[in-house]
C-alpha positions as CSV (number, residue, x, y, z in Angstrom):
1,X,10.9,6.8,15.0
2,X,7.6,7.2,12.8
3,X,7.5,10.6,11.2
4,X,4.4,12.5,11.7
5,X,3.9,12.2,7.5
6,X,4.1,8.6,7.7
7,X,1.9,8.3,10.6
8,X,-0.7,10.5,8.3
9,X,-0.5,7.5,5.4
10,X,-0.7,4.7,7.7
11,X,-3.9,6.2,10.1
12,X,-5.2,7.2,6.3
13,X,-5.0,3.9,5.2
14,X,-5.9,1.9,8.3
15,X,-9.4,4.2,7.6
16,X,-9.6,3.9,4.7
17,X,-8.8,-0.2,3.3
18,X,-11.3,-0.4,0.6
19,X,-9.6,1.1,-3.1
20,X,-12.8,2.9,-4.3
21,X,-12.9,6.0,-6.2
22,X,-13.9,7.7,-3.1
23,X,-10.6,6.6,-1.9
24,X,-8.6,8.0,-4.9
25,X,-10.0,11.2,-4.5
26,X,-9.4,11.3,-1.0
27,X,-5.8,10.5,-1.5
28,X,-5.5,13.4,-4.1
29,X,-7.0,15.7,-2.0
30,X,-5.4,15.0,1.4
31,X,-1.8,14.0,0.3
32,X,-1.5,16.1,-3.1
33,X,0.1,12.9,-4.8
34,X,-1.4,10.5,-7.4
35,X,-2.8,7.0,-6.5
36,X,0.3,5.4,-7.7
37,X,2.7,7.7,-5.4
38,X,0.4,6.8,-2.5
39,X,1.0,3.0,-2.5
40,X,4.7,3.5,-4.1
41,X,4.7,4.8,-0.3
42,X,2.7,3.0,1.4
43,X,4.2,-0.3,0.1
44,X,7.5,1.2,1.2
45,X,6.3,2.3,4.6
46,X,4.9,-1.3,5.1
47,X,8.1,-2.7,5.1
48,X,10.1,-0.3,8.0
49,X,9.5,-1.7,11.7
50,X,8.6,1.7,13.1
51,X,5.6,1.5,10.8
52,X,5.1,-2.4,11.3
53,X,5.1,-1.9,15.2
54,X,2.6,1.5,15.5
55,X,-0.3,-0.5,12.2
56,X,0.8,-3.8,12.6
57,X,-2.6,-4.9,10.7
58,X,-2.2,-2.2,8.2
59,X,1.5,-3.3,7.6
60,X,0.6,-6.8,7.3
61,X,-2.4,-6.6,4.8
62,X,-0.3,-4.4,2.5
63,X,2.2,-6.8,2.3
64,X,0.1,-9.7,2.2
65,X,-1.4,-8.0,-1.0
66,X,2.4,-7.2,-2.5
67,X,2.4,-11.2,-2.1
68,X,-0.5,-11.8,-4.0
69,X,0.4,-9.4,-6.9
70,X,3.8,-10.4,-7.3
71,X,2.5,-14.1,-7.4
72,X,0.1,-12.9,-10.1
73,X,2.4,-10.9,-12.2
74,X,4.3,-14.6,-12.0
75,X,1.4,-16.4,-13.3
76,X,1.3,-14.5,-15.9
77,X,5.3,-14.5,-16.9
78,X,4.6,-18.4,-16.7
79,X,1.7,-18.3,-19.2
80,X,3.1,-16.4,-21.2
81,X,6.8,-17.9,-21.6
82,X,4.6,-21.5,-22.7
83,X,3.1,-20.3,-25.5
């Protein structure tokens, strides 16, 4: 079952997709936590099948861009091991 707090992140960010500085204030002032806190959580929330079943979209796009960070982060390991 969703909690009612993890609802509130997921409805936040399912208005809210774009990471402006709009957005960081936002999550400072609705959630009390820090920009890193609040996708700490959301990437965890993106991951448990309440969540994935209630913002399937939401779900999917933060874990689509997990992807594409942890396959930059590689790129850059790679780089950086050949020189």
């Amino acid at each position: 079952m969703l909690t009612e707090d993890a609802h509130r992140f997921l409805a936040f960010e399912e208005a809210h997709p774009a990471p402006t500085g709009r957005k960081t204030d936002l999550i400072l002032f609705t959630f009390g936590m820090s920009r890193t806190e609040y996708y700490q959580r959301l990437r965890y929330l993106s991951t448990q099948a309440d969540a994935v079943e209630a913002f399937p979209m939401v779900c999917k796009r933060v874990q689509r861009s997990m992807r594409q960070r942890t396959a930059q982060r590689q790129t850059l390991l790679d780089l950086t091991a050949a020189i």
